[in-house]
N, C-alpha and C positions, 0 to 999 in steps of 0.2 A: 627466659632468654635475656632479660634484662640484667638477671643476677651476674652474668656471665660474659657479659657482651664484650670485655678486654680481656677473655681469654682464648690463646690460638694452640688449642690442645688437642688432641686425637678425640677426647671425650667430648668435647665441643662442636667436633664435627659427626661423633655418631649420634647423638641428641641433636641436631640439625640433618640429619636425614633419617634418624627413626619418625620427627615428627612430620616431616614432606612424605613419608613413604606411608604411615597412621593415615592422614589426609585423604590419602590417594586411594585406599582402599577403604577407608570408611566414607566418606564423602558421596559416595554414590550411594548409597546406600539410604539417603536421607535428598537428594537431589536427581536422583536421575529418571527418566522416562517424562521429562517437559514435553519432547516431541515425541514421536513414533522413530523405533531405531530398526524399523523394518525395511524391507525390498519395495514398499510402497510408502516411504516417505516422502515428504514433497522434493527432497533436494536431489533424488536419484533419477527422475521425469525432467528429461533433457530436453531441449527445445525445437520443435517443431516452428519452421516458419508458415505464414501464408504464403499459398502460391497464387497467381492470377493470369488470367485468361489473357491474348493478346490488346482485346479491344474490353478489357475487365469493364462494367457496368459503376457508376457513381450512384450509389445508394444516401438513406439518409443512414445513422449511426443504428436505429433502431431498428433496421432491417437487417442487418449482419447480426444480431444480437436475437433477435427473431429464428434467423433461418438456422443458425447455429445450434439454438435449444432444439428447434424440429431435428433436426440430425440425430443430438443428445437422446432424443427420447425415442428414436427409430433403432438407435445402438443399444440403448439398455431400461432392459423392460422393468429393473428396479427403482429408477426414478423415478422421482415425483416432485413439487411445485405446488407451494400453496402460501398464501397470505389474503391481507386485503385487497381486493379489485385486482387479484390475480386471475382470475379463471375467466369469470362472464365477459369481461370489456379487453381481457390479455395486459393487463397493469395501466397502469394510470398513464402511461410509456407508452405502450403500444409495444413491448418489447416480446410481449406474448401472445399478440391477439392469434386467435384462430386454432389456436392448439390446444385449448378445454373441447371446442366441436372436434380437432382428431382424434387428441389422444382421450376423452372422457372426463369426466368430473370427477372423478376418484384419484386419477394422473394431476391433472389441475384443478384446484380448486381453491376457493373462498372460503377466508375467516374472518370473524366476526373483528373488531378494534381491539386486540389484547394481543399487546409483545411479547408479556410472559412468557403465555401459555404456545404462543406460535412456535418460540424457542423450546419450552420443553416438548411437544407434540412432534418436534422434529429432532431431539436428542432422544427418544423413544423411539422412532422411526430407525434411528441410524445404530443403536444398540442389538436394534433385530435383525440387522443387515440387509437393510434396505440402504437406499441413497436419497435421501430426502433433502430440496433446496430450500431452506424457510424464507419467506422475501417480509423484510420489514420496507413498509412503503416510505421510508426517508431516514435519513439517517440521523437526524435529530431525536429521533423515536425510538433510536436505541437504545438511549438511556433508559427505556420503562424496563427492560431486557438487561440491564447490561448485570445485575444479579448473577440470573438467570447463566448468564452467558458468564461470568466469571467464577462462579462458585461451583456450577454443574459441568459446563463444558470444557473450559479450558482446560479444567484443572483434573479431569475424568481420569487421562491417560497417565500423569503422574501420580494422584494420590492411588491409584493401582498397582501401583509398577509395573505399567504396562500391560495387565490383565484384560482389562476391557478398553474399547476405542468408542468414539463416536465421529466416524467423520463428516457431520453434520455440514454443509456450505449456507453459510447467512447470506445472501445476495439484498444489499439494498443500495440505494443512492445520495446524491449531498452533493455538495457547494454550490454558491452562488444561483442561487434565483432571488434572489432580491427582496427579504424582510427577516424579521426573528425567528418565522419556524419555516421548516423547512430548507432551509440554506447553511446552516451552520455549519463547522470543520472541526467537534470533536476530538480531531485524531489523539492529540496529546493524552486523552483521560482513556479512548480505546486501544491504544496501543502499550499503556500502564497494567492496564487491569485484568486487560486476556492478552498473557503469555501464557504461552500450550497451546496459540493459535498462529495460523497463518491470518497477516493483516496485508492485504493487497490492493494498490490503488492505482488500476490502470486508467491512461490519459486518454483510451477513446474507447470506440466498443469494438474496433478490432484484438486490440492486447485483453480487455475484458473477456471475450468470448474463449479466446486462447487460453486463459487463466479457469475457465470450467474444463474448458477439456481437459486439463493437468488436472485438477483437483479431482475429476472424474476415476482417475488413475492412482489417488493417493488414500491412505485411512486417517490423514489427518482434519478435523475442523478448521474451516478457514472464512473468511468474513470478506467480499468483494465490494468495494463501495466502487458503482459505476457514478460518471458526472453526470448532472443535470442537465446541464448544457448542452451535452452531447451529442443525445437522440435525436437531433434534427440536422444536423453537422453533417454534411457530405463527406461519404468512405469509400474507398474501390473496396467490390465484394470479392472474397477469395472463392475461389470454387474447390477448396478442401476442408469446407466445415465439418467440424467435429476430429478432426486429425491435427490442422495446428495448435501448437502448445508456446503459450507463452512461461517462459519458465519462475521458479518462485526463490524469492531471493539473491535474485542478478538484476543489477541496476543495466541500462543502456545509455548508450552516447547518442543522446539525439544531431548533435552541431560540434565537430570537432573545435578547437581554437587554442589561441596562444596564451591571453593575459589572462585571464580569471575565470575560475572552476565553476560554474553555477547549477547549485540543486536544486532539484524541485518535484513534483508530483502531481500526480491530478488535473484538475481545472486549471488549476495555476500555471504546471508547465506550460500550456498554451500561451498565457501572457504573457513570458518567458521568450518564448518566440519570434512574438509580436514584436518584441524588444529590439531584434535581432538589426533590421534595418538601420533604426536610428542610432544605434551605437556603433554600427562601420560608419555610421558617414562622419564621427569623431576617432575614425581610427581604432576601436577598442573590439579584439576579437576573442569573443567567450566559448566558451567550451558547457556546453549544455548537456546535463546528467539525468538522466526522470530513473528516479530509487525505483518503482514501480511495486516494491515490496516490502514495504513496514518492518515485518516480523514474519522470516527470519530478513536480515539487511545486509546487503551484498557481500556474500559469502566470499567471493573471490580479492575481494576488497580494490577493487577496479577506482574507486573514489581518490582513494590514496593515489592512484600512480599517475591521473588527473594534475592533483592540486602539485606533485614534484614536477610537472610538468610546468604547470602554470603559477604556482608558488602565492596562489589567493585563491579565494573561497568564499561565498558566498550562498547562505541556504533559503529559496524562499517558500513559503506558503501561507493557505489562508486561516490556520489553526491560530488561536489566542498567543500572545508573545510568551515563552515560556514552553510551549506545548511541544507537539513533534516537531516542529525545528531544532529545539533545544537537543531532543531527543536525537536528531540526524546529528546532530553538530557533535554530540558525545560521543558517539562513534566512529565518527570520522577523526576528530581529533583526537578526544583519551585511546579509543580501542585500536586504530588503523596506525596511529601517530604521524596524523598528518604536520604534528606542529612540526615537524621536524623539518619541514621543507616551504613553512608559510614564512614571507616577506613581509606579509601587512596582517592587521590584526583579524581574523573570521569576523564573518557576523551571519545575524540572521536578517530578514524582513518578514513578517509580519503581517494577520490583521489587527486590528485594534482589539483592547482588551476586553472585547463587550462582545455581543450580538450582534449580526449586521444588519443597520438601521436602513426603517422601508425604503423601497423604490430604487432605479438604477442610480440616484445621485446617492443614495444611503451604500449602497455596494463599491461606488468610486470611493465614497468617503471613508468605509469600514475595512476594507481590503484591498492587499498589495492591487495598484495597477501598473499602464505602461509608464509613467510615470515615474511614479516611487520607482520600481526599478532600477528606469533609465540614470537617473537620481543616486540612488544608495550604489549603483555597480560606479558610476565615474566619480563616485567621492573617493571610493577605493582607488581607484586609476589616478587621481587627482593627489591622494597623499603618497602614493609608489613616485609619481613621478609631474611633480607641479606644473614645474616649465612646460612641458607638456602638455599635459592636462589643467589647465587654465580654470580658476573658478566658477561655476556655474551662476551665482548671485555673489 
């Protein structure tokens, strides 16, 4: 094309669309079947809300997530559920107690400390056509798996063309409890490495629980990371478990608002939240986005008509600087082209570039708080419009 590039000839234009059209039908040929292009993909499993009773019960998080699976496993007699301190004790959570005594030890059951193999023992299971949940007990311990999980699984239904599936559900947990293991926010490196999966990260255990019940209905593999934090979190219980569907890859509007877009996820949205007070009583009204789905990432591109709305952007979490923020922030801006309507420059917030250091003063110090936040969202406010927004220090 190079040779060619100053000339505006008829030949010029059918060699500029013999090679778009080459493309177009070879290109799949070497690319296609990432996901499932079937009637049970995940993006055809429309959304089911919770519904609730008039005087709905206030539960802890753990008990919506509990009674849900019991439903799960009264509707289909192919599931199954197994890891460590899943069956005898119902997970280290409490998110299962009681349901190896109904449903059996062959339904729930206990394995031995190996990621690996829990991952393939459950890529085996879902090749037979069964529905197998493999639970890794934190989500830092994905890494022993994440091989496993990106050479075999993800990558199953494409290097096939589509011939075989495994719609294996990985169910584990993460963020914030407070030292190096166990609390970590990977996302960045699991949302790199398993494409050909559904990466989903609901902010309580009501969207979590809704997120099995779709996945229940789909033949793709997909990875749930519930919060730590959660399980003891007060929730109204829905009384349509195992019917509501939180859907996969549509972001929602938790907090409408005017001056700035802000994203986030998980644990994090909650501090997010938290936020919310202190920045009305300086006049600054946010508009609060939870992605809720990693991979695929709102399909409808709902982010975009957000930021032209409010014309700034802001992403936060508690992944390493670099990680999936960078990752949100790329789609939002190169894929969606949100720059098109941004007044001040995006950014991201962050944990720090490390581990997070023990104890709750190590968790303030190593990841976004209210704080940082309240901080990084009125610096943006503070350069859109100074007089206004008057210096902080």
């Amino acid at each position: 094309m190079v040779l060619v590039r100053e000339e505006n000839s008829i030949e010029k234009k059918q060699l500029k669309n013999w090679i778009k059209n080459y493309f177009k039908s070879e290109q799949p040929r070497f690319s296609s079947h990432l996901y499932s292009s079937t009637r049970q993909n995940s993006l055809t499993i429309e959304e089911v809300l919770p519904t609730y009773a008039n005087k709905a019960e206030v539960v802890d998080g753990r008990i919506i997530i509990k009674d849900n699976f019991d439903t799960l496993f009264s509707k289909h007699n192919n599931l199954f559920i197994f890891g460590e301190d899943t069956g005898n004790i119902g997970d280290v959570n409490q998110g299962l107690v009681g349901l190896q005594e109904k449903y059996g030890k062959l339904r729930v059951s206990d394995t031995g400390i190996r990621e690996a193999t829990i991952i393939g023992q459950g890529i085996g299971m879902a090749l037979r056509g069964l529905r197998p949940i493999a639970e890794i007990q934190y989500l830092d311990y994905l890494l022993y798996a994440i091989q496993i999980l990106s050479d075999d699984l993800s990558s199953l239904h494409y290097r096939t063309v589509g011939t075989q599936k495994a719609p294996l559900i990985v169910r584990t947990r993460g963020h914030r409890l407070e030292g190096i293991w166990h609390s970590g926010s990977p996302m960045g490196a699991i949302v790199h490495l398993l494409r050909g999966m559904n990466i989903l990260v609901p902010r309580n255990m009501t969207k979590a629980a809704g997120f099995y019940n779709t996945l229940m209905e789909c033949d793709e593999p997909a990875l749930v990371v519930e919060n730590l934090n959660g399980y003891r979190l007060k929730e109204k219980a829905p009384n349509n478990f195992g019917e509501f569907k939180t859907p996969i890859g549509v972001v929602e509007t938790v907090k409408k608002g005017n001056d700035i877009t802000v994203v986030s996820y998980g644990s994090t949205l909650r501090i997010v939240e938290e936020t919310v007070a202190q920045l009305n009583q300086v006049d600054i009204d946010i508009e609060i986005i939870d992605v809720q789905s990693l991979l695929p990432f709102d399909i409808n591109h709902d982010i975009v008509k957000s930021v032209e709305k409010t014309n700034r952007l802001i992403v936060i979490d508690e992944d390493v600087p670099g990680g999936a923020s960078a990752y949100i922030l790329n789609e939002i801006v190169e894929n969606q082209n949100a720059f098109e309507f941004l007044d001040s420059k995006p950014r991201t917030l962050t944990a720090k570039a490390h581990r997070p250091a023990y104890g709750t003063d190590g968790d303030y110090f190593s990841k976004p708080n209210t704080e940082d936040i309240f901080e990084a969202i009125y610096e943006i406010m503070h350069e859109s419009n100074p007089n206004k927004f008057k210096e902080l220090y």
